[in-house]
C-alpha positions in Angstrom: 58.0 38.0 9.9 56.7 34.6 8.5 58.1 33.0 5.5 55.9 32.9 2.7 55.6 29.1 1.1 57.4 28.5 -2.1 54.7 28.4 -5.3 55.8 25.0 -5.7 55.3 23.6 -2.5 51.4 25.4 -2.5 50.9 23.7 -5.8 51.9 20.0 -4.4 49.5 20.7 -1.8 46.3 21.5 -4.3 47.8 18.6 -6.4 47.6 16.2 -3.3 44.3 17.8 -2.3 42.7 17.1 -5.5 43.5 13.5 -5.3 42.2 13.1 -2.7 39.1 14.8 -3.5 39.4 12.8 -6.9 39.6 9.3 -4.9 37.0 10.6 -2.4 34.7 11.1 -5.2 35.3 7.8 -6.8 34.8 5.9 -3.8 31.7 7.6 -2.7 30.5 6.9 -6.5 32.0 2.8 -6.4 30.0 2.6 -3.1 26.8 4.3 -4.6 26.8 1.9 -7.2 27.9 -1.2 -5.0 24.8 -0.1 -2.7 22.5 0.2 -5.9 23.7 -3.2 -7.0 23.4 -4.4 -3.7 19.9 -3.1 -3.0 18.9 -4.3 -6.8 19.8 -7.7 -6.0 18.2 -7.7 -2.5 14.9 -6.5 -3.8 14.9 -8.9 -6.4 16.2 -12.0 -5.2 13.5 -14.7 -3.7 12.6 -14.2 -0.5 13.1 -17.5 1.8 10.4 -18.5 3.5 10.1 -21.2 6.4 7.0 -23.0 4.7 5.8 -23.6 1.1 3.2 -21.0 1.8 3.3 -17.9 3.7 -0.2 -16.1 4.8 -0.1 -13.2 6.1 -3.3 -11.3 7.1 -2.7 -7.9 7.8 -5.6 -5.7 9.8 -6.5 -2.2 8.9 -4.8 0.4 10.8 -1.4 -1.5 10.8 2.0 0.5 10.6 4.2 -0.2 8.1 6.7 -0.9 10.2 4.4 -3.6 11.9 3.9 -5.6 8.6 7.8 -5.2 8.1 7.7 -7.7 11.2 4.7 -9.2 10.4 5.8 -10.7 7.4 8.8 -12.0 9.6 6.7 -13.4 11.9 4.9 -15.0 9.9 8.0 -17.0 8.2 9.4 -14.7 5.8 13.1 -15.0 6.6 13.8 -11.1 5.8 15.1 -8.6 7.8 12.2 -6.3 9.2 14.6 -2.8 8.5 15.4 -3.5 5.2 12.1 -4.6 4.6 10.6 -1.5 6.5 13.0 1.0 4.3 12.0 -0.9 0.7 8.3 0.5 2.0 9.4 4.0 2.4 12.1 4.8 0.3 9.9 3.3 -2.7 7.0 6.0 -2.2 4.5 3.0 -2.4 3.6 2.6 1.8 0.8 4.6 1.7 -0.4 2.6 -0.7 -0.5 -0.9 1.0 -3.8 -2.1 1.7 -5.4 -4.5 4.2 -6.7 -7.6 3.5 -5.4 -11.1 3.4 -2.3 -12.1 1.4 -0.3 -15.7 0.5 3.6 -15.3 0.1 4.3 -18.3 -2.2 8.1 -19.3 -3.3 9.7 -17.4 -5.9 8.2 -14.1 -5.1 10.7 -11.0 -4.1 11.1 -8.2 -1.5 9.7 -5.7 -4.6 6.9 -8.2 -6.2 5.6 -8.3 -2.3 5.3 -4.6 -2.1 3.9 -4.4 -5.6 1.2 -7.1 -4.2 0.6 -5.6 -0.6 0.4 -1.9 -2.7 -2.5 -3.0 -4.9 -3.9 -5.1 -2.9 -3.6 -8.5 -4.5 -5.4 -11.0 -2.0 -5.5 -14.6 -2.2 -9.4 -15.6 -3.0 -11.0 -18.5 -2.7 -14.0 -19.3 -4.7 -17.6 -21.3 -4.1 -19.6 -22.0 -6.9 -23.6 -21.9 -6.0 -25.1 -24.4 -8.1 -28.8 -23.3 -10.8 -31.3 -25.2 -9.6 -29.7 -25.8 -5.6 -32.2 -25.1 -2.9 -31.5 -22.9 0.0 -30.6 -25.9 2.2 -28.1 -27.0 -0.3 -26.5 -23.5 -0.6 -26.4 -23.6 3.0 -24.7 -26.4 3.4 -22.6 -25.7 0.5 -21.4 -22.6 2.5 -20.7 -24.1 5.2 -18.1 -26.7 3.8 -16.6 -23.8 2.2 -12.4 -23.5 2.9 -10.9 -20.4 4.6 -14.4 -18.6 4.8 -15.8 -17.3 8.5 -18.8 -18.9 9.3 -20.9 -16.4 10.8 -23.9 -17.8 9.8 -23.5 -21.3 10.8 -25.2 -21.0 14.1 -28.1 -18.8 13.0 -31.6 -20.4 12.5 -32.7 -19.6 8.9 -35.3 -17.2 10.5 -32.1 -15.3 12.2 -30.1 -15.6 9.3 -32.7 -14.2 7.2 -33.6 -11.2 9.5 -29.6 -10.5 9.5 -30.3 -10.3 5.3 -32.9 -7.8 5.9 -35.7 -10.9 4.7 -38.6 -12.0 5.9 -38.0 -15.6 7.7 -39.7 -17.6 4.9 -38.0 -15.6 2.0 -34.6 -17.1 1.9 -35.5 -19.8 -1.3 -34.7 -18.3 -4.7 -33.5 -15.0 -3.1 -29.5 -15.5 -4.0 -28.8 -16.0 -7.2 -26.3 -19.0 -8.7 -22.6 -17.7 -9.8 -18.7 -18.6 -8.9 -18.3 -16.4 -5.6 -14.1 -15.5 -4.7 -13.7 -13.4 -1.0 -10.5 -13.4 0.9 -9.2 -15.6 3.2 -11.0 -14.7 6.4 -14.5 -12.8 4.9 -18.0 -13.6 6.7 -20.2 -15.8 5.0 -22.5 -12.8 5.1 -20.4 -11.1 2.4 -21.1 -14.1 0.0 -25.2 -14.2 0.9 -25.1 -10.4 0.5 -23.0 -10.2 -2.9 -25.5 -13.2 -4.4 -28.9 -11.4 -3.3 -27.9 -8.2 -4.8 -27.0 -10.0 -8.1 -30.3 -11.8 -8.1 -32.1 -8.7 -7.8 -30.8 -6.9 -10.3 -30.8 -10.1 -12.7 -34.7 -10.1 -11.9 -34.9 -6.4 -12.8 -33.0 -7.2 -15.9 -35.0 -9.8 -17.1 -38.3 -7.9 -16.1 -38.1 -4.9 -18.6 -37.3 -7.8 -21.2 -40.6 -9.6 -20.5 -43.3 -10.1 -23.3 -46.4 -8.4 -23.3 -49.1 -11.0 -23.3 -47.3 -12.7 -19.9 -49.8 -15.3 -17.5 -48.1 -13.1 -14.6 -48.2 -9.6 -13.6 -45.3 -9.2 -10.6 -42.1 -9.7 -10.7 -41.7 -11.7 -7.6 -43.8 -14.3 -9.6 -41.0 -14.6 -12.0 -38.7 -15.2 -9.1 -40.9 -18.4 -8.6 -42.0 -19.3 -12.3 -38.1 -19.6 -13.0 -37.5 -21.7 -10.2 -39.7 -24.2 -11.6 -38.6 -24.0 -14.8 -35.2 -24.1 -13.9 -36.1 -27.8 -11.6 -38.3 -29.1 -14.7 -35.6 -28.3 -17.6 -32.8 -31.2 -18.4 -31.7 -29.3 -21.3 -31.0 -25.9 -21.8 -32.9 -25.7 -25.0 -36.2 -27.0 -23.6 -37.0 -23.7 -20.9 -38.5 -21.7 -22.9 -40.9 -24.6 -24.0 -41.5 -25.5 -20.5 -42.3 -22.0 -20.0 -44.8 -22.2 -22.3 -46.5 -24.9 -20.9 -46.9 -23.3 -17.7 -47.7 -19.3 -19.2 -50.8 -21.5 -21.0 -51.8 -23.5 -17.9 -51.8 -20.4 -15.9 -54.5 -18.8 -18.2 -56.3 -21.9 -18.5 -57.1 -22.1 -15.1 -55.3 -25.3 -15.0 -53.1 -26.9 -12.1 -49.2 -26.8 -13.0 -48.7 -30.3 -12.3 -44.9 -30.4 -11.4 -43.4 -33.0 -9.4 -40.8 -30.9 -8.2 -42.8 -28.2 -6.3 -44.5 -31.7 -4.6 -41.0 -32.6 -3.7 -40.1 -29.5 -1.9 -43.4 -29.4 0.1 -42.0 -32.6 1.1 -39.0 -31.4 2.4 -36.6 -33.4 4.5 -39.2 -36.7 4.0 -38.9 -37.4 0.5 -36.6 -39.9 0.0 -36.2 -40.2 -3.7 -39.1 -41.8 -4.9 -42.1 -39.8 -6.0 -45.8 -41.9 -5.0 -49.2 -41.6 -5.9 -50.4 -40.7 -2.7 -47.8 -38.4 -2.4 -48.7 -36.6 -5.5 -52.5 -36.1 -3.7 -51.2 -34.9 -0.3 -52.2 -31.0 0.1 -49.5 -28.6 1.1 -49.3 -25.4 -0.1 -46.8 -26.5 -2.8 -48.3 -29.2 -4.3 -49.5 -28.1 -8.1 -51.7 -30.9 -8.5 -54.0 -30.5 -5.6 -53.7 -26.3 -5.9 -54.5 -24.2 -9.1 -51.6 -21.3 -9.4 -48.0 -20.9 -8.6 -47.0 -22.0 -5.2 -46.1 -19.3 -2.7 -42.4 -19.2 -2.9 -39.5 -20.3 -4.9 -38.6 -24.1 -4.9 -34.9 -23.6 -6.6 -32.3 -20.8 -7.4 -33.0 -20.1 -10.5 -30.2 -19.3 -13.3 -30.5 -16.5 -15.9 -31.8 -18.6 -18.7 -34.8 -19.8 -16.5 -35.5 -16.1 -14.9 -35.5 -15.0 -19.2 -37.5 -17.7 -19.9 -39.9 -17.0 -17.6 -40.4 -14.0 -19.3 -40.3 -15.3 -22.5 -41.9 -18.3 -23.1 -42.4 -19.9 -26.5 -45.4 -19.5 -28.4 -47.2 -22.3 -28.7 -50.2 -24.5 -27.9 -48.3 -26.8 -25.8 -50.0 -27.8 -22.5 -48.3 -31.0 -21.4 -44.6 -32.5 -21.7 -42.7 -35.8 -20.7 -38.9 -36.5 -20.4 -37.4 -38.8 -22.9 -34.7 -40.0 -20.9 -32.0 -37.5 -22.3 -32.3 -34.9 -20.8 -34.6 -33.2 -23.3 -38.6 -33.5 -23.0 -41.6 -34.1 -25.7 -44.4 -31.5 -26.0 -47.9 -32.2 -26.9 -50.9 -29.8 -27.1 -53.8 -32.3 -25.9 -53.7 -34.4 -23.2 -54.3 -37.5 -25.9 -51.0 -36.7 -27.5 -49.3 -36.6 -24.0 -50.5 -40.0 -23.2 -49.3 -41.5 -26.2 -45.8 -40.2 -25.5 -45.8 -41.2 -22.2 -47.0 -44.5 -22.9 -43.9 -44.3 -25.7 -41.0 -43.6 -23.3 -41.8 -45.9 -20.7 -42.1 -48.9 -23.2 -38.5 -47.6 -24.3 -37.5 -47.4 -20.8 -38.5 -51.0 -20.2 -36.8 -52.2 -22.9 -33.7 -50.7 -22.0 -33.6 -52.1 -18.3 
């Protein structure tokens, strides 16, 4: 028959059991918190990188655990577990979104996921310029940084067809604002975004137009404002300028502007507006053709598409640039000489 153990010698044995358990506990616990340290100074910490700049451009449908690499790759010096784990212990991998990203010094393992997570892309920007014609948006385009030129290649006829325009429609159709995209975005994207904010500026400014108007469809604004917006040197002046036109149009009279003679010129002008030049016939010469000429000559801004619609009231039929920037209106074609005479005298002088 067995010996049964003394009480004492059971009770060392819970004793030693329990510190164990006790020490077990407490190291388990020490390590939990060393790991939680560890892990909150990892995800913290700046993450090397290889070059001053890191971009990475990731495509939709990528895993998370291919961007874990990706980022390593593309000279993050990170490991692509820990990096992988960070994404799906935090709950947020779901939530990273494509697109194109720069990974700039001083940034950590957590502000990267926060950025891929809400999709935080590095943008560039082009500004399109008032008052720029279609060839000089083009080219502006074309110059611009970290932007895919789809477009380059097309005729303006393609390019236009691609926009869902007719070929000759592409002047005054975008209008002039600071466009950001991604590293990486089609030109397209840019064109697209700028015509559908000109057509809903043009919308905008035609249930704000005055009653009494020389014009009765909104795609003559489109080309009203681009005149005004080539003929105005300061921003006071366009509704004035307006005016002029609004009363020329009922009069029957020819608009007159140089720059609509300019653009019928097109690549031949070379800075300095002649006489015979002026009494050339093309379609967009006001001075040899009564009305507005059959497209756009500009991009026209807000505050010419609102003056368009409207125009000062006044009398005024004629005006002349005083060499600030601002212009002199005159009702009669005497006063207008008189100034004219007047500001060329001062120009003289001042040579």
């Amino acid at each position: 028959m067995a010996r049964l153990s003394c009480p004492f010698q059971i009770a060392d044995g819970i004793r030693v059991v329990r510190v164990w358990l006790i020490r077990g506990v407490v190291g388990l616990l020490t390590g939990l918190v060393l790991l939680v340290a560890w892990a909150g100074w990892w995800t913290s910490r700046d993450l090397p990188l290889r070059t001053s700049v890191v971009e990475l451009a990731i495509e939709p449908g990528t895993s998370v655990r291919q961007i874990a690499e990706q980022v390593k790759t593309e000279g993050v010096e990170v490991s692509p577990s820990l990096l992988y784990w960070l994404f799906r212990l935090s709950g947020q991998a779901r939530q990273i979104k494509a697109g194109n990203y720069e990974i700039t010094p001083g940034v950590s393992a957590w502000q990267l996921l926060q950025k891929l997570a809400r999709g935080e892309e590095s943008l560039q920007a082009v500004t399109l310029i008032e008052g720029w014609t279609w060839r000089q948006w083009r080219a502006a385009l074309d110059k611009a940084e970290f932007l895919r030129h789809d477009s380059r290649d097309l005729s303006d006829a393609e390019l236009a067809r691609r926009l869902g325009l007719t070929p000759d429609a592409l002047e005054g159709r975008f209008y002039p604002d600071t466009y950001t995209y991604a590293k990486g975005s089609s030109d397209f994207k840019v064109l697209e975004r700028a015509q559908r904010a000109m057509e809903k500026q043009l919308k905008a400014v035609w249930t704000q137009r005055a009653s009494d108007l020389s014009i009765t469809q909104i795609e003559q604004v489109r080309i009203l404002s681009s005149l005004i917006e080539k003929e105005t040197g300061r921003a006071s002046d366009r509704a004035m300028i307006s005016s002029v036109f609004h009363n020329r149009l009922r009069l029957g009279m020819p608009l007159q502007t140089d720059p609509t003679v300019i653009y019928g010129m097109g690549p031949s002008f070379d800075g300095n507006l002649r006489r015979r030049d002026l009494r050339a016939d093309h379609p967009w010469n006001t001075y040899t053709r009564n009305g507005l000429p059959p497209t756009p000559i500009a991009m026209p801004g807000k505050g010419s598409l609102l003056a368009a619609v409207q125009p000062a009231r006044s009398q005024a039929l004629y005006f002349v640039a005083r060499g600030d920037g601002s212009s002199e209106f005159s009702d009669s074609l005497e006063q207008h000489n008189r100034a004219v005479d007047r500001y060329q005298r001062l120009r003289r002088q001042a040579q």
